[in-house]
C-alpha positions in Angstrom: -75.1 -228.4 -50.1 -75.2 -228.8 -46.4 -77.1 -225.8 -44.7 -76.2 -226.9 -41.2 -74.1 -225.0 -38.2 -72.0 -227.7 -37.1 -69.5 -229.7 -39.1 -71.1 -232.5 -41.4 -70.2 -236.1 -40.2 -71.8 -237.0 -43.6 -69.7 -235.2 -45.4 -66.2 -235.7 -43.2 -66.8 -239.8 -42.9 -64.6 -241.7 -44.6 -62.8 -239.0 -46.6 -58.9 -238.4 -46.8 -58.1 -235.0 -45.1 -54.7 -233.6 -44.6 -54.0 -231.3 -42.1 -50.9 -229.5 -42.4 -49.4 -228.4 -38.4 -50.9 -231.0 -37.0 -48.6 -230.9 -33.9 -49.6 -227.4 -33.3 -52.3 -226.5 -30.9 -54.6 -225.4 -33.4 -53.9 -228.2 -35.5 -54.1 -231.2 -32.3 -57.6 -229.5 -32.0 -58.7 -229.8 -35.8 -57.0 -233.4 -36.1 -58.8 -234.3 -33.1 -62.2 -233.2 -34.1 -62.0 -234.3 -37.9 -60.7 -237.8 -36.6 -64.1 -237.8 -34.5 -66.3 -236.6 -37.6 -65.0 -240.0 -38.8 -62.3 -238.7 -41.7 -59.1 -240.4 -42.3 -56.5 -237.8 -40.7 -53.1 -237.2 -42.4 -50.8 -235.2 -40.7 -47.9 -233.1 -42.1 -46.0 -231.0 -39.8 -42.6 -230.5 -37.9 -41.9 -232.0 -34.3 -44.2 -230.8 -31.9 -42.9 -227.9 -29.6 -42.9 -228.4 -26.0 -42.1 -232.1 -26.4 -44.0 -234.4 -24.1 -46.1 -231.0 -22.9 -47.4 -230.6 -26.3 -51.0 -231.3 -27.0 -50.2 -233.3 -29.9 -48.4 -235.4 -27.2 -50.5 -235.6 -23.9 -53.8 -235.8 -25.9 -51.7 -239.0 -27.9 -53.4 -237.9 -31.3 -50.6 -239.5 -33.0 -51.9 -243.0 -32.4 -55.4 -242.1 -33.6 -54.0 -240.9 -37.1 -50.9 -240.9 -39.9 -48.9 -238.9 -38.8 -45.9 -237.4 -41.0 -42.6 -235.4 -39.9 -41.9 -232.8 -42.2 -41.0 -229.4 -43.7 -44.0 -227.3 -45.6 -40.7 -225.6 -46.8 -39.6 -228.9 -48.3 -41.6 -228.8 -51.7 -40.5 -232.1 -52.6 -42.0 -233.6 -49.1 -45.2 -231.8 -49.7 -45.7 -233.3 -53.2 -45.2 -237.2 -51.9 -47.3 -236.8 -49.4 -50.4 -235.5 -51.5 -49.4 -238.0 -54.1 -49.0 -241.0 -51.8 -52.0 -239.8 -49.6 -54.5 -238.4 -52.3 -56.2 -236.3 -49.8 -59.7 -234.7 -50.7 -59.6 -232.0 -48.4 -56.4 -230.3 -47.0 -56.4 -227.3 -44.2 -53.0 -225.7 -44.5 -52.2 -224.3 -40.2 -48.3 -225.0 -40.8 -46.6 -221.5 -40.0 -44.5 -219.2 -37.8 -47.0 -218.2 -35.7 -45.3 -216.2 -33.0 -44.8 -212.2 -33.6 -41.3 -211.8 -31.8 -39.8 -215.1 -33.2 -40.2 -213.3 -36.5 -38.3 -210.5 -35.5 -35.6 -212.7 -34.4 -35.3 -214.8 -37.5 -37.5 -213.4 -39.9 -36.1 -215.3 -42.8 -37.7 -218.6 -41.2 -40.8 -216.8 -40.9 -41.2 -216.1 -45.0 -39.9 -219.1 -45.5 -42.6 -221.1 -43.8 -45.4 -218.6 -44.2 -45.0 -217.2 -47.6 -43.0 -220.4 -49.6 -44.8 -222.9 -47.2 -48.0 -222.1 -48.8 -46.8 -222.1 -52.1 -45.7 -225.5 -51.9 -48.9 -226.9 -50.2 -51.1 -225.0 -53.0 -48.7 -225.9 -56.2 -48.9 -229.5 -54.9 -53.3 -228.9 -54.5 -53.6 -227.8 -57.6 -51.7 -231.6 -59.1 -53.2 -233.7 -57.1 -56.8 -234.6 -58.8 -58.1 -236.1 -55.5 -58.3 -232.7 -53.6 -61.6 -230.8 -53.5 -61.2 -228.2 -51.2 -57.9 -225.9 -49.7 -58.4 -223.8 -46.9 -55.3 -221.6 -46.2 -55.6 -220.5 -42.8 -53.5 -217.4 -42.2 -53.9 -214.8 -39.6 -56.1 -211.1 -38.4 -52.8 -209.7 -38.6 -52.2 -210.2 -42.1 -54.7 -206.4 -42.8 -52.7 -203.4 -42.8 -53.9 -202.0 -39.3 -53.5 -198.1 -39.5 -55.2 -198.5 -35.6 -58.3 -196.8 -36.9 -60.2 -199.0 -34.5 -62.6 -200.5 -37.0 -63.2 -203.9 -37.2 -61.8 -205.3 -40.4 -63.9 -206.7 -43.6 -62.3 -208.9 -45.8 -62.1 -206.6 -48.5 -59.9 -204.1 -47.0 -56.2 -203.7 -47.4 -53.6 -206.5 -46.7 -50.1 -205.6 -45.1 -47.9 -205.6 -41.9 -45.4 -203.4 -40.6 -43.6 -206.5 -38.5 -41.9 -209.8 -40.1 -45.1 -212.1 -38.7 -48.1 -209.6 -40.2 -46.7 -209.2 -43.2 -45.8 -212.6 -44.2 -49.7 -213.3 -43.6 -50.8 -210.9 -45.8 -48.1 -212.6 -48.5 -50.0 -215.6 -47.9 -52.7 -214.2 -48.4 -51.7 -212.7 -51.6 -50.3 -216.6 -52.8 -53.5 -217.5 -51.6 -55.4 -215.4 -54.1 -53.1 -215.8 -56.8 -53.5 -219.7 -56.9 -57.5 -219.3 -56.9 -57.3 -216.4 -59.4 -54.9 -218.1 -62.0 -56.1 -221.9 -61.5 -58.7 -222.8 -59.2 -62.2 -221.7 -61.2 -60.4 -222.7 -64.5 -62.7 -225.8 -66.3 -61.7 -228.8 -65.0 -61.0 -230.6 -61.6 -58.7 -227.9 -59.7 -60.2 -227.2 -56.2 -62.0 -224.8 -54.5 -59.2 -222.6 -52.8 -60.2 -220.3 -49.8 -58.4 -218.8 -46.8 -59.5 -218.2 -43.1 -58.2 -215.0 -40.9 -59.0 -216.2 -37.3 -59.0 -213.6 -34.1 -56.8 -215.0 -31.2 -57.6 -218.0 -30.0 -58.1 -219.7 -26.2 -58.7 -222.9 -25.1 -56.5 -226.1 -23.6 -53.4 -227.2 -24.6 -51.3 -224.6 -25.6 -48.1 -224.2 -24.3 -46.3 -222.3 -26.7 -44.0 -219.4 -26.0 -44.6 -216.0 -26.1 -48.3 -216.5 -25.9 -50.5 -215.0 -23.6 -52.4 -218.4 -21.9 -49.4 -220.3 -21.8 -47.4 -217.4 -19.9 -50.6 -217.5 -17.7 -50.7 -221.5 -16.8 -46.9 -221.8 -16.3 -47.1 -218.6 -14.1 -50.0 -220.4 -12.6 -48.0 -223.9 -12.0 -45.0 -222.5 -11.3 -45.7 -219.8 -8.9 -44.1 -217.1 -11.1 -44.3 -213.7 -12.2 -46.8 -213.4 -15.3 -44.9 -210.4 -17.7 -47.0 -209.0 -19.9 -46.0 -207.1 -23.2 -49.2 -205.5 -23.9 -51.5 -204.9 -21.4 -53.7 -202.2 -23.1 -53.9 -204.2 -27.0 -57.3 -205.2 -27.8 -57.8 -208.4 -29.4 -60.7 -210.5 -30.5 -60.2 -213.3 -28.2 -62.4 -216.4 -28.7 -62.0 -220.4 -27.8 -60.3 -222.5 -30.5 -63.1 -224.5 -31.5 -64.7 -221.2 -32.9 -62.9 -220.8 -35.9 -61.9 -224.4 -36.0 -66.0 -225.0 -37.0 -65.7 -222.3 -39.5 -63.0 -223.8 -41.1 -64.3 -227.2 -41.1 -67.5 -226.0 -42.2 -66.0 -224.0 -45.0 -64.2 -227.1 -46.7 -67.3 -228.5 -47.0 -68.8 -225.9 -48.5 -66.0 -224.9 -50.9 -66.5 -228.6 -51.7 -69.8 -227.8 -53.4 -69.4 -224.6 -54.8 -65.5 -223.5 -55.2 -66.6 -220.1 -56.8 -69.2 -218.8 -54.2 -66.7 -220.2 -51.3 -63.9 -219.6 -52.7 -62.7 -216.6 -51.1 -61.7 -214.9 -47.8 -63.2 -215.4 -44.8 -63.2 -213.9 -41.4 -63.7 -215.6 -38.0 -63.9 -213.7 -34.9 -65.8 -213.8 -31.9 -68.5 -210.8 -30.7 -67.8 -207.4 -31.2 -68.6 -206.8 -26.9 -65.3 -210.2 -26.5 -62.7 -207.9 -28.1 -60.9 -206.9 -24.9 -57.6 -205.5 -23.5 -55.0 -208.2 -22.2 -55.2 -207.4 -19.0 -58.9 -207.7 -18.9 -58.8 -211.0 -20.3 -56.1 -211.9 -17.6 -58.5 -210.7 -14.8 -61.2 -212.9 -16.6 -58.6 -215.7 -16.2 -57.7 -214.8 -12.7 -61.6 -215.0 -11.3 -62.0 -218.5 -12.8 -59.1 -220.2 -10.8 -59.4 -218.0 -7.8 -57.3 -220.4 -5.9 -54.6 -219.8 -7.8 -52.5 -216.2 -7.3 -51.1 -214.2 -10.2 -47.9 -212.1 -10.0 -48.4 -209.7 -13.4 -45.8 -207.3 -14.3 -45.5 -205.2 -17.5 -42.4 -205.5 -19.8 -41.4 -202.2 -20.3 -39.9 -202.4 -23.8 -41.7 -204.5 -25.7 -41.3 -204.9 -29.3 -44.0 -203.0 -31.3 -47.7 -205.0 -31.9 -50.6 -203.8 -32.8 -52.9 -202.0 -30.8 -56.2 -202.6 -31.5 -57.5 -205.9 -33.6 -61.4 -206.4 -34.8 -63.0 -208.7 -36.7 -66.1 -208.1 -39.0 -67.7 -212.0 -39.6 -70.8 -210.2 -41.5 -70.2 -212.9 -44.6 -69.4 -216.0 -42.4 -72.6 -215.4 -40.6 -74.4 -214.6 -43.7 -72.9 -217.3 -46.1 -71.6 -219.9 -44.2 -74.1 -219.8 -41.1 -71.6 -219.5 -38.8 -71.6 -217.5 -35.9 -69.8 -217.3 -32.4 -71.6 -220.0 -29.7 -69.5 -218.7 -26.8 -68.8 -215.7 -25.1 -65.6 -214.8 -23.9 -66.2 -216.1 -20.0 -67.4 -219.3 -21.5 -64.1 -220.0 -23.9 -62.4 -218.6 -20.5 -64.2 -221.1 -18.6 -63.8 -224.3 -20.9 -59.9 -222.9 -21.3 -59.0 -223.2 -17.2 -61.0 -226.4 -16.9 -58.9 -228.0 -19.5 -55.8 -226.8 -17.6 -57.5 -227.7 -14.1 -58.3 -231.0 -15.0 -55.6 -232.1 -16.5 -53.2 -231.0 -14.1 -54.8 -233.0 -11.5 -54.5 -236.3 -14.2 -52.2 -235.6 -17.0 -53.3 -239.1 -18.8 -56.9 -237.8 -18.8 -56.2 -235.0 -21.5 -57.0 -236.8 -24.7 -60.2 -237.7 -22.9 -61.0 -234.1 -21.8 -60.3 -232.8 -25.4 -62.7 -235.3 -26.8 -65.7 -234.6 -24.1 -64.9 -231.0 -24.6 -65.4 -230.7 -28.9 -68.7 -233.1 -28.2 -70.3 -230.6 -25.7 -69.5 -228.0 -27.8 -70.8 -229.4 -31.3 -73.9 -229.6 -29.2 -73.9 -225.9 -28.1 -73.3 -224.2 -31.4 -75.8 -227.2 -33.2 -78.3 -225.2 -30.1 -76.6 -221.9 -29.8 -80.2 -220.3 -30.3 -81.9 -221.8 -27.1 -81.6 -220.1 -24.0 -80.0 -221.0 -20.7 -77.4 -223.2 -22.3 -74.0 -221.9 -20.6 -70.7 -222.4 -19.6 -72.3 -225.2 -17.3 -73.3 -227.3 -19.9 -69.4 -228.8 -20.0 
């Protein structure tokens, strides 16, 4: 078993790895990276939002890998794919992500979050090829009684809004297929789930989200409305959790009972901050840009305060946060700067940007080595 920081290009080289959500920010990142560890990418996941702003789009990732439109709530579609595709290790991102789409159609959200996973796990579990599942699901899905505390995995799942709780149900499908199957004799997988903090970094342009609402309020010289200016939330850049995950599969690989669990990825306990602190951090990066924040004075109900405890990531997994928060700030606005100035340049910049910072965390230990570095 591989005992290194960074993801294993040994281990990633030449394998079959399907990346449900591809399209999404998260997952544009994760295909891009995996398709530079040298793995063969398949991609399962609707349209991308945002249509030619998406990253998925102005990064071009779909010329660099197989890339499939479809439904995670189409069981059928899931099942071909794995069949056709015989994937060895599969990271499930495809979800309803957004809180107050959930409240709007909250149906869809189940659907996809709670059925979704079901389908990509039932069709795991028959397809011999796969190794390693990792479910990636969400901080939100604990039941947050806003004690303050950062969460361990071991404490209570639930949610009190559409989005939260159909994480935790994840979570509890999640558990149920590694429970019932996944350590039975035989060649079922390794089955694991990842509950990331929030997550910064280029790219994103989804709605509701709080970098996006900064970067069009940036670029378009409008008011920036914020829901929750006082929420706490363990903010961190998306190639944190991303190397977690990636270096999770690999593990799980070797040892599906010893990795086969839930894991927690969040950045330090001093980068949990408010919203409005992290859009002042923003702010003092791109000076020359002027921000118009208002407060939206009845926003639907989130929660207040969000921690992370990473104790058994760091422990087990040798995984630890390599930025702080003004460094995934930093890395976040020059993706934005830079590829404002030359849109065509944002595959590139994504590319540079996951080298630089394999190097960081591989060096994470040695001192000096900041925000500068990219």
């Amino acid at each position: 078993m591989s005992s290194t920081t960074t993801p294993s290009r040994s281990f990633y080289e030449g394998r079959t790895v399907l990346v449900t959500g591809h399209t999404g920010f998260k997952g544009s990142w994760l295909a891009t990276w995996l398709h530079m560890l040298g793995a063969r990418v398949i991609g399962f996941a609707l349209p991308p939002e945002g249509g030619p702003l998406s990253m998925f789009e102005t990064t071009a990732l779909g010329s660099r890998i197989t890339s499939i439109e479809a439904d995670v709530r189409n069981a059928a579609a899931v099942e071909a794919c794995m069949r056709q595709h015989r994937p060895e290790v599969v990271f499930h991102l495809a979800a309803q992500s957004l809180v107050r789409r959930s409240y709007a159609d909250p149906l869809a959200t189940f659907a996809t979050n709670v059925l979704g996973t079901a389908h990509v796990l039932d069709a795991a579990l028959h397809t011999p090829s796969v190794r390693s599942v990792v479910v990636v699901t969400s901080d939100k899905c604990y039941d947050n009684v806003e004690s303050g505390r950062a969460f361990t995995e071991s404490d209570p799942l639930g949610g009190t809004d559409p989005y939260s709780a159909s994480k935790a149900c994840a979570e509890l499908v999640t558990a149920a297929y590694r429970s019932s199957f996944a350590h039975d004799v035989g060649a079922a997988p390794g089955i694991a789930s990842a509950r990331a903090g929030n997550v910064i970094g280029g790219g994103d342009w989804c709605e509701d989200r709080l970098i996006p609402d900064v970067m069009r309020a940036v670029q378009g010289e409008r008011p920036l409305v914020l829901r929750n200016p006082d929420s706490v939330r363990p903010w961190q850049h998306v190639l944190e959790p991303l190397r977690g995950y990636l270096l999770l599969a690999e593990r799980l690989a070797g040892d599906r009972v010893q990795f086969g669990s839930s894991w927690n990825f969040g950045p330090r306990d001093e980068d949990a901050i408010t919203v409005s602190e992290l859009v002042h951090r923003l702010a003092a990066v791109w000076p020359e840009k002027r921000l118009d924040v208002r407060i939206e004075p009845a926003a639907l109900h989130e929660a207040g305060v969000l921690r992370l405890d990473t104790t058994r990531a760091r422990m087990h997994l040798r995984w630890s946060p390599a930025l702080s928060i003004d460094e995934a700030v930093a890395l976040t606005v020059n993706w934005y700067r830079d590829t404002s100035a030359d849109p065509a340049s944002a595959g590139r910049i994504t590319i540079e940007q996951i080298a630089a910072y394999e190097r960081l965390a591989a060096l994470r230990s040695e001192p000096g080595l900041t925000a500068a570095a990219y």
